[in-house]
GUVEX-90598 format. One record per residue (C-alpha): residue in one letter; x, y, z. Coordinates in steps of 0.02 Angstrom, whole numbers, always signed. Example, Ala and Ser with C-alpha at 12.3 -4.5 7.8 and 13.67 -1.06 7.14 Angstrom:
<nodes>
+---+--------+--------+--------+
! r !      u !      v !      w !
+---+--------+--------+--------+
! a !   +615 !   -225 !   +390 !
! s !   +684 !    -53 !   +357 !
+---+--------+--------+--------+
</nodes>
This chain:
<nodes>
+---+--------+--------+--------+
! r !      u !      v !      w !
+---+--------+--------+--------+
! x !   -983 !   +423 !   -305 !
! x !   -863 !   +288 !   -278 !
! x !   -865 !   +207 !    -71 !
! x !   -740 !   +119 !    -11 !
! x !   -735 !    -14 !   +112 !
! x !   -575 !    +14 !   +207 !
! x !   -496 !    -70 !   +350 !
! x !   -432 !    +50 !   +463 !
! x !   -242 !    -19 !   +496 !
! x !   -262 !   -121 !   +366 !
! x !   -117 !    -89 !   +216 !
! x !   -188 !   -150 !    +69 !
! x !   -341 !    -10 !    +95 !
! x !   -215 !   +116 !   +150 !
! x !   -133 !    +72 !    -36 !
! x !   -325 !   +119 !   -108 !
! x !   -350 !   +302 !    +22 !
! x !   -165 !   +347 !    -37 !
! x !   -238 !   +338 !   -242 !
! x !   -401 !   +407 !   -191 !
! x !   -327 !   +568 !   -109 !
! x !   -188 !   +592 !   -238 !
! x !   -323 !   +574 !   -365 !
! x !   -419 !   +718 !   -251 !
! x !   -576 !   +647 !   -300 !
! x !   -743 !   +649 !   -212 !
! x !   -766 !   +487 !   -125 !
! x !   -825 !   +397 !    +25 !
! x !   -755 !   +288 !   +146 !
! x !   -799 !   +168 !   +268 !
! x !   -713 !   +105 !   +378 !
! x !   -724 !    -64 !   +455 !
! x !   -657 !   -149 !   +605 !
! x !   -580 !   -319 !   +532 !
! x !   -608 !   -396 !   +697 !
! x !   -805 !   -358 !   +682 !
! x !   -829 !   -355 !   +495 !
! x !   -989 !   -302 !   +431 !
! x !  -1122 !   -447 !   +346 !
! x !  -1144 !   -360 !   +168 !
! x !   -935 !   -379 !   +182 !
! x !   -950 !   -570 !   +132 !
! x !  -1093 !   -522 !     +8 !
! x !   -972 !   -417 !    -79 !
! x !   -823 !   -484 !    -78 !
! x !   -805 !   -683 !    -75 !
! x !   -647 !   -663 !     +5 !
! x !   -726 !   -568 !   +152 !
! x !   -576 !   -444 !   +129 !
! x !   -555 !   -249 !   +140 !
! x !   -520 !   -140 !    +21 !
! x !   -680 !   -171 !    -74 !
! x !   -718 !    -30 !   -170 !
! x !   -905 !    +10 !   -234 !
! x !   -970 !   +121 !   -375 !
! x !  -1149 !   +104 !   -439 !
! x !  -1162 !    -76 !   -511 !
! x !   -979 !    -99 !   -502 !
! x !   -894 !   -204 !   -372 !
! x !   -704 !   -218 !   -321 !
! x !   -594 !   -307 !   -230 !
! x !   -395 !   -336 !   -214 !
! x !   -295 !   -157 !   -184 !
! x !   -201 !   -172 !   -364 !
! x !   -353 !   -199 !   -459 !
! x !   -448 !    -62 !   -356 !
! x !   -310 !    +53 !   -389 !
! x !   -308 !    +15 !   -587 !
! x !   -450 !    +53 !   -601 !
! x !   -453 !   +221 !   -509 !
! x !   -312 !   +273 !   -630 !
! x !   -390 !   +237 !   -777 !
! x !   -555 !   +300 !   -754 !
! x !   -465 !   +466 !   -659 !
! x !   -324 !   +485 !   -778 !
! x !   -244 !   +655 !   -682 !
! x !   -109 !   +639 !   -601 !
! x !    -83 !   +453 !   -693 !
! x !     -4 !   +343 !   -568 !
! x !    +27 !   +190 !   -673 !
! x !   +170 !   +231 !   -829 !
! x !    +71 !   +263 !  -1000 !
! x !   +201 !   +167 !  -1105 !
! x !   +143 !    -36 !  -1105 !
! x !   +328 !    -92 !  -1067 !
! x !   +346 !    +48 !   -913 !
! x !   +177 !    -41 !   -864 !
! x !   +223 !   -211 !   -868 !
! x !   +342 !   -172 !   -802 !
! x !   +258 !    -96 !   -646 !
! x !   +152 !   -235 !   -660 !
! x !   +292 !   -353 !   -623 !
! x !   +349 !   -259 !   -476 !
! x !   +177 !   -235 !   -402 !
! x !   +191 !   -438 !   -410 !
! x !   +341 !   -451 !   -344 !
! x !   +306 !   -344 !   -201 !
! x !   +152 !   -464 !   -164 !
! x !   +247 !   -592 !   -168 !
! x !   +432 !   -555 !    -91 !
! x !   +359 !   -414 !    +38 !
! x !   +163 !   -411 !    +58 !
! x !   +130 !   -613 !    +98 !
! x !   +260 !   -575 !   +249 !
! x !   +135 !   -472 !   +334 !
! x !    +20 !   -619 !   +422 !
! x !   +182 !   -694 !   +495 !
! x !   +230 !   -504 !   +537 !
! x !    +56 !   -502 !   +637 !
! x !    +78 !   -655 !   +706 !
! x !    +87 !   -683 !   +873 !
! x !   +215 !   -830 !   +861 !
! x !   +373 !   -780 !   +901 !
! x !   +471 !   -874 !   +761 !
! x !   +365 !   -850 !   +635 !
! x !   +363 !   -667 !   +675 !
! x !   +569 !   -642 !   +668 !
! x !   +568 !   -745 !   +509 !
! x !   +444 !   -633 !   +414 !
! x !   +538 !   -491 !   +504 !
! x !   +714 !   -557 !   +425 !
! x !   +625 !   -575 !   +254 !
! x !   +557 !   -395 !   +216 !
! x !   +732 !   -348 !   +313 !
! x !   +822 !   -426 !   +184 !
! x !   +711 !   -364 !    +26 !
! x !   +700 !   -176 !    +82 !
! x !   +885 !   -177 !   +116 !
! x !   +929 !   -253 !    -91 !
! x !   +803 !   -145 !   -127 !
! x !   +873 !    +32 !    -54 !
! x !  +1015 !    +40 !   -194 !
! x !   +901 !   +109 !   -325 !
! x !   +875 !   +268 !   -228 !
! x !  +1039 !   +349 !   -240 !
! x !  +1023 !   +366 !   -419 !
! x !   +821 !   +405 !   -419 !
! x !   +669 !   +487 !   -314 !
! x !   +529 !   +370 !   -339 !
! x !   +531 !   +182 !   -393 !
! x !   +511 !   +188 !   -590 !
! x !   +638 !   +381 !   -592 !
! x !   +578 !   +551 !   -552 !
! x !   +396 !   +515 !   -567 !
! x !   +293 !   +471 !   -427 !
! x !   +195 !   +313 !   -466 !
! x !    +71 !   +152 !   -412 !
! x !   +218 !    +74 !   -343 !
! x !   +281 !   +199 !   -232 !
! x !   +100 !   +183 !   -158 !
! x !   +113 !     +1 !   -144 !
! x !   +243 !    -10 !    -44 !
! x !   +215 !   +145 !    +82 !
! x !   +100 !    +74 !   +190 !
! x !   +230 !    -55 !   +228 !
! x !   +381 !    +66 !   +250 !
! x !   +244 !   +163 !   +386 !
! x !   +236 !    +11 !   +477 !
! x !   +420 !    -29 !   +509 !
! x !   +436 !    +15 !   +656 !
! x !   +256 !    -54 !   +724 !
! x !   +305 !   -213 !   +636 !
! x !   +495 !   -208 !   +732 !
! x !   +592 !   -194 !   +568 !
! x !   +739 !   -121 !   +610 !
! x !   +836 !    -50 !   +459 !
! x !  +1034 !    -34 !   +460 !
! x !  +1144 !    +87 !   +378 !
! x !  +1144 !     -9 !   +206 !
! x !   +958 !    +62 !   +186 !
! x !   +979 !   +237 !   +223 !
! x !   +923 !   +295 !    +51 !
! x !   +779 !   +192 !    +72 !
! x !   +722 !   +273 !   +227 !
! x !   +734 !   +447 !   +160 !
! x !   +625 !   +388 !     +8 !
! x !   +500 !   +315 !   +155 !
! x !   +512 !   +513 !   +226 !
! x !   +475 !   +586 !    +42 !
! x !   +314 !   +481 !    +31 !
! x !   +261 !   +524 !   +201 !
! x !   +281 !   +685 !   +184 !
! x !   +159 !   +715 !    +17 !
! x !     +7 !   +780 !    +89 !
! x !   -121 !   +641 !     -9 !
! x !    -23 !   +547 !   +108 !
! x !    -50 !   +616 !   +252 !
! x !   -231 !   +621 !   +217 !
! x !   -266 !   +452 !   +183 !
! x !   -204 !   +409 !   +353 !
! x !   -334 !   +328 !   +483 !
! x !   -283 !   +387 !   +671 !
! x !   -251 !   +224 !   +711 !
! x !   -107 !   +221 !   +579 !
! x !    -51 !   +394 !   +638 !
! x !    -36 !   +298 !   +799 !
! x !    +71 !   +160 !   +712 !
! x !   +242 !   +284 !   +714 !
! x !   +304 !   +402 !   +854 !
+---+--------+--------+--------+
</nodes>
């Protein structure tokens, strides 16, 4: 049985619950308070970072490469696109969301105020360019629901914890955010504390 090691606001392991539950596969998780982390942690994972994901012998860390490998060794429903240009393509975008989204959320965290409203502007900016591709499609890569839609939900949940407000320009965007939330994998793989995140 695969057990993960999941921080419990913690997006990149909500990323790894989301696959886990829309995999509905048997697993475990456990979660751990990233202000208190647990020794075996560091043992782990050099990094001393959730998600870490554990199955027999096998030992994981990083939320992309977790999820990979969940998808290929649960093929049903596939989550990353079985043609190899669809996947490097996804590939790419999984980067790019690392590193035009994702590396904003430390300065979003932060309790400097400037730093804050600068990562704030950032993801602002990159959801909004972003938004345009939903009024022609459901999910990022077309009609099919895939890796990167997971990728980038946990972020979308924590708008409004994070004080992103969204204008008009987005409003295709948001309604995508609402399709995500509302799949019930999703809803599953929520910790309370991220319940808690959006009224």
């Amino acid at each position: 049985m695969m057990t993960l090691y999941s921080g419990t606001t913690d997006p990149y392991s909500h990323r790894c619950r989301f696959v886990l539950f829309e995999k509905g596969m048997d697993f475990q998780v456990i979660d751990v308070d990233v202000f208190n982390k647990p020794e075996d942690l560091a043992v782990m994972n050099p990094y001393n970072t959730v998600p870490v994901l554990v199955e027999r012998d096998l030992i994981l860390y990083e939320a992309n490469i977790i999820n990979e490998y969940i998808d290929e060794r649960f093929p049903h429903p596939q989550l990353m696109p079985p043609d190899p240009v669809m996947r490097a393509r996804a590939r790419l975008f999984l980067h790019r969301f690392e590193n035009e989204l994702f590396c904003h959320i430390p300065g979003l965290e932060s309790s400097n105020t400037k730093i804050a409203e600068k990562a704030r502007a950032a993801v602002r900016e990159n959801l909004t360019q972003i938004s345009p591709v939903f009024t022609k499609q459901k999910f990022m890569l077309g009609d099919e629901f895939s890796m990167l839609d997971v990728a980038v939900a946990p972020l979308l949940w924590r708008l409004d914890h994070y004080g992103i407000q969204l204008d008009k320009e987005a409003a295709q965007l948001m309604k995508y955010a609402e399709r995500l939330f509302s799949r019930p994998a999703y809803i599953e793989a929520m910790t309370p504390a991220e319940k808690a995140m959006r009224k």
